[in-house]
C-alpha positions as CSV (number, residue, x, y, z in Angstrom):
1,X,13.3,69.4,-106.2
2,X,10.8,67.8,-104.0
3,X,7.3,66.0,-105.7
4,X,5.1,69.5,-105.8
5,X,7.8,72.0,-107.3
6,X,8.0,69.0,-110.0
7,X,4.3,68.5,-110.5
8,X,3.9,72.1,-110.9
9,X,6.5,72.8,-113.2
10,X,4.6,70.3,-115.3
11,X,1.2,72.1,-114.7
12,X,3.2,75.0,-115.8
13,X,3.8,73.8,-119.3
14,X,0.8,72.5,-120.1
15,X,-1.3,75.6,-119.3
16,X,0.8,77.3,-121.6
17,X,3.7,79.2,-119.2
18,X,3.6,81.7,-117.1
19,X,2.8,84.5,-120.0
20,X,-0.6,82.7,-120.3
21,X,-1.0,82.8,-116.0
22,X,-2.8,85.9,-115.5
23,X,-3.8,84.7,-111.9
24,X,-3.7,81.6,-109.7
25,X,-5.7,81.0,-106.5
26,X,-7.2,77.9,-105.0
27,X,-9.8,76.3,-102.8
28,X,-9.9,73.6,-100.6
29,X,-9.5,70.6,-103.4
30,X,-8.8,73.2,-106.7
31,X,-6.3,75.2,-108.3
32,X,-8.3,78.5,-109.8
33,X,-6.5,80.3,-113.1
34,X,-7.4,82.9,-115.0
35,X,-5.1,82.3,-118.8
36,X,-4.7,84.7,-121.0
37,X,-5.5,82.4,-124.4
38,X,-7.2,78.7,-123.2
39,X,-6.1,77.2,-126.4
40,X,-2.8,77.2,-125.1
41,X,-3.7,74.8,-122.6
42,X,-3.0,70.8,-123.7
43,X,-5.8,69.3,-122.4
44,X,-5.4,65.9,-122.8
45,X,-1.6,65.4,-121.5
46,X,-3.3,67.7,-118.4
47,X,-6.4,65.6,-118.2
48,X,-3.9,62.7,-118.2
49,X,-1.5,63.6,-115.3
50,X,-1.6,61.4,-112.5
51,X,-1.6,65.0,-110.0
52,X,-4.9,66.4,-111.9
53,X,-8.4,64.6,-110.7
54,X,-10.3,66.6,-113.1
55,X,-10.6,69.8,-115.1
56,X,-13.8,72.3,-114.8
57,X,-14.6,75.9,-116.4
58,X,-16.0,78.1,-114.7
59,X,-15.2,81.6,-114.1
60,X,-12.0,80.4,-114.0
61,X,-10.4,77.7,-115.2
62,X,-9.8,75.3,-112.1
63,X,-7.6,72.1,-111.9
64,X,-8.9,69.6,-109.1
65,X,-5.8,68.0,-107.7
66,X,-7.6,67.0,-103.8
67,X,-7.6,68.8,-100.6
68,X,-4.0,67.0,-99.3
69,X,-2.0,68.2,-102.4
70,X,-4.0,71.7,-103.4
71,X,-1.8,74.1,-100.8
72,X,1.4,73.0,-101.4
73,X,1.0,72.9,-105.5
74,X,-0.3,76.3,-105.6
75,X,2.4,77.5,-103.0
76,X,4.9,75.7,-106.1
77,X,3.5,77.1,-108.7
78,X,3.2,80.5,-107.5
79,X,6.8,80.3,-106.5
80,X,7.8,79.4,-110.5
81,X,5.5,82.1,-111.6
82,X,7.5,84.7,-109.0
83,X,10.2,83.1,-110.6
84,X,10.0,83.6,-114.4
């Protein structure tokens, strides 16, 4: 399992699975999610992963992880979502 199916099979967890992943997109430096229930989320352990630079909401609730590591995570994380 290389270093982005692992980090996003973390990210997976802690926003509360894929039954509270109603969408994922991202930008150039952000992962963009629309949850079903935010208090599923654990904010601090997410806040305190080493992958996640910061945590904003917005219109959707985004996960700034950098421009070098953003395609690849949401390309892993989609691929566990297709998955379960």
């Amino acid at each position: 399992m290389d270093k982005y199916l692992r980090t996003a099979a973390v990210l997976h967890d802690l926003l509360g699975g894929t039954g509270n992943i109603v969408s994922l997109a991202h930008c150039v430096t952000r992962l963009r999610l629309t949850l079903i229930d935010r208090a599923q989320v654990d904010d601090t352990a997410l806040r305190a992963h080493p992958a996640v630079l910061g945590v904003l909401e917005r219109d959707t609730f985004q996960i700034v992880v950098g421009p070098a590591a953003v395609t690849p995570l949401a390309a892993a994380l989609a691929q566990l979502l297709a998955d379960s």
